[in-house]
N, C-alpha and C positions, 0 to 999 in steps of 0.2 A: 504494500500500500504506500502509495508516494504523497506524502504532508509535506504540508508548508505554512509559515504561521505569519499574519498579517493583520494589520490593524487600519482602521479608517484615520485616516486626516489628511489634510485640506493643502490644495495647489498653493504656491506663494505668492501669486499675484490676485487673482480671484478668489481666493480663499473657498473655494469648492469639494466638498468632496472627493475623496479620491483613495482609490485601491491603485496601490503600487507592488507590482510582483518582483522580482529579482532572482537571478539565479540563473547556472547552467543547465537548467533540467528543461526551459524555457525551448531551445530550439529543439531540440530530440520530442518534446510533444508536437512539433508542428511549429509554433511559434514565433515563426521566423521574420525578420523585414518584411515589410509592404505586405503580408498578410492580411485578410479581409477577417475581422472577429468581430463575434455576436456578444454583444453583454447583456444580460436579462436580471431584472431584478427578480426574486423567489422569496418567497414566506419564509422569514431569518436569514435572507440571507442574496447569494447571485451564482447566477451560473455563467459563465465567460465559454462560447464555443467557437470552435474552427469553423469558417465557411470555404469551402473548398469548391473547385471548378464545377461541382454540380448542383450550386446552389442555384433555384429559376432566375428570374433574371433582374436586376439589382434594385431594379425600381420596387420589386416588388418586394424585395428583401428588406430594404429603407422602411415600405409602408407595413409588412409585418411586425418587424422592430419597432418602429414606432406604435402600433399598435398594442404592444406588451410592456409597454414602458422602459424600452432598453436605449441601445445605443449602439452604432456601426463604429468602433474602432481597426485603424489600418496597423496590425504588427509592431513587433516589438525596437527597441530602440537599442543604445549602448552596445553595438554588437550582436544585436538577439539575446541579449541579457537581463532583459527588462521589459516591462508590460505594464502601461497607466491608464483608467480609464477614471475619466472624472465626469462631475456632473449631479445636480439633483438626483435623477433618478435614483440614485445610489439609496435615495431613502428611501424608496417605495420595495425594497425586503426588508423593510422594517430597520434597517441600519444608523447608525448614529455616531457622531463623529466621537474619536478615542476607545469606540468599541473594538474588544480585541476577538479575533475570529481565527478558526483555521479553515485550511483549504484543501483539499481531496484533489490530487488531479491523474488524467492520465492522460494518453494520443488524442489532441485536439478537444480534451473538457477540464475546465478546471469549477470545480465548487466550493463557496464559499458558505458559511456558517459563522454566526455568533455565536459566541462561548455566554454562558449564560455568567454572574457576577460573582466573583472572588474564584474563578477559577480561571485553571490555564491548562492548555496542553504544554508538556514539557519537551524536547528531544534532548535528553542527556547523556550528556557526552562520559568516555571512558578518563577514570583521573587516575589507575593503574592499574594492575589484574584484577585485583579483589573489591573493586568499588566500581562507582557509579557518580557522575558531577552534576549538581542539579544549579545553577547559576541565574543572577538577577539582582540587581540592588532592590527590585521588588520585594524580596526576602527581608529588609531592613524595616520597612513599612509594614509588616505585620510582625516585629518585636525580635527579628534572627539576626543578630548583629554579633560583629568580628569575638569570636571566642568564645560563646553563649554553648552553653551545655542541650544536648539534646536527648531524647530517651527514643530509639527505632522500636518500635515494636513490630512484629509482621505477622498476619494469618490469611488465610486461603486468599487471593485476590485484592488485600489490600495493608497497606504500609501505613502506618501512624508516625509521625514525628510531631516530639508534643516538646517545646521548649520547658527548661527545670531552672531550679533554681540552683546556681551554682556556688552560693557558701559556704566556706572552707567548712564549717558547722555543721552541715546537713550534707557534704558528700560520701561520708560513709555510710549513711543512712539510705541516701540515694544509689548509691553502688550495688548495697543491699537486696534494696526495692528490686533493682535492675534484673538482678541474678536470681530471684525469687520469680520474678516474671517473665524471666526467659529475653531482657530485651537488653539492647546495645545502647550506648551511650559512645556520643558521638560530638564534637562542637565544630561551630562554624565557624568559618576560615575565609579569610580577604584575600585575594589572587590580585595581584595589580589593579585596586582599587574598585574588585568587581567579589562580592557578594555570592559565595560557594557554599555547598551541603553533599561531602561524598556520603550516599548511600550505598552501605555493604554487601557484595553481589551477594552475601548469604542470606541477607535479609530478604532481596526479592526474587530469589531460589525458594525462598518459605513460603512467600506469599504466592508464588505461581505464577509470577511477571517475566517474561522472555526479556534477556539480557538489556539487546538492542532495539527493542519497542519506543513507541511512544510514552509518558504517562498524562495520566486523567489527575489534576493535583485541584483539591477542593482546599479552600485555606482560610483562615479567620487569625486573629492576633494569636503567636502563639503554637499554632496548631496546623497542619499539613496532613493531607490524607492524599496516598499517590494509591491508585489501581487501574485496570485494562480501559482506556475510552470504550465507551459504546456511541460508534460514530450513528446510529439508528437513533439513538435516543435523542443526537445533538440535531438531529434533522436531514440525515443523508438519506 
């Protein structure tokens, strides 16, 4: 499954709405310069398609697209590296500027989805054999900040990471807790100014998570729950 994560905000001169793609995965779908693409807004969301040489004939193409609320944009830019489409419509799936959304795509369809609030999809990266890098200065904004003690706990499908309190006072007590409950203690660490959480591949070996997956990360001050997307449920 090929994701990509994207967020709405607004061109620099007309302050417009606007979905901005990026990336080399761009021409290998199609994607390419001068390209003819379909933009459609959809209930939460947009669908962006290839129109390829057997589309009828362009007038008619315009007046369907207009008809659905969309928009005819020409192919991608920076090399085939990039893909912008701007404009009101953008609101009519329901979208709203600084919402964060991911994207599903494949040969000539890419769709988009709002992520519903305090969640996110994650792509985390490898930070050595035995762990897992979940990264964001977002993490500072719900209380995970440089050095902050954490408690992993993992069961079938899903991972808890629940910030503790780290006083010299109460870490053996917390230690305790940990090893009675079977969970990992773990703190958060600054990488050049950038906001990290290695999660233990044994943790999400526990919980049922494939290495290299995506996660589904539900979050409040404090509190992290990572488990498997259900991209059905987000609107696919």
């Amino acid at each position: 499954m090929n994701i990509t994560l994207i967020s709405v905000n607004t061109t620099s001169k007309e302050n417009r709405a606007r979905l901005y793609f990026k990336g080399d995965w761009l021409a290998p779908m199609g994607f390419l310069p001068d390209a003819l693409v379909q933009a459609l807004p959809e209930p939460g969301g947009m669908v962006i398609r290839l129109c390829d040489e057997n589309i009828p004939k362009y007038s008619a193409l315009v007046q369907e697209t207009a008809a659905k609320g969309g928009k005819l944009i020409f192919g991608t830019c920076e090399q085939g590296t990039s893909l912008v489409t701007s404009g009101d419509y953008i609101y009519n799936g329901g979208l709203a500027l600084g919402d964060s959304c991911v994207a599903l795509y494949d040969y000539g369809l890419i769709r988009v989805r709002k992520l519903p609030p305090q969640t996110k999809i994650i792509l985390a990266k490898r930070k050595q054999p035995k762990s897992r890098m979940i990264c964001g200065n977002w993490l500072l904004d719900i209380g995970f900040i440089p050095e902050a003690l954490i408690a992993v706990s993992a069961e079938p499908g899903k991972i808890t990471l629940s910030l503790q309190n780290n006083r010299i006072d109460s870490y053996a007590a917390l230690v305790k807790h940990a090893r009675i409950h079977k969970m990992r203690l773990i703190q958060v660490m600054s990488k050049t100014d950038l906001i990290c959480i290695a999660i233990p591949d044994i943790s999400l070996k526990k919980a049922g998570l494939a290495i290299d997956e995506p996660y589904y990360a539900q979050y409040d001050h404090g509190l992290i729950t990572l488990s498997r997307p259900d991209f059905q449920a987000l609107g696919f």
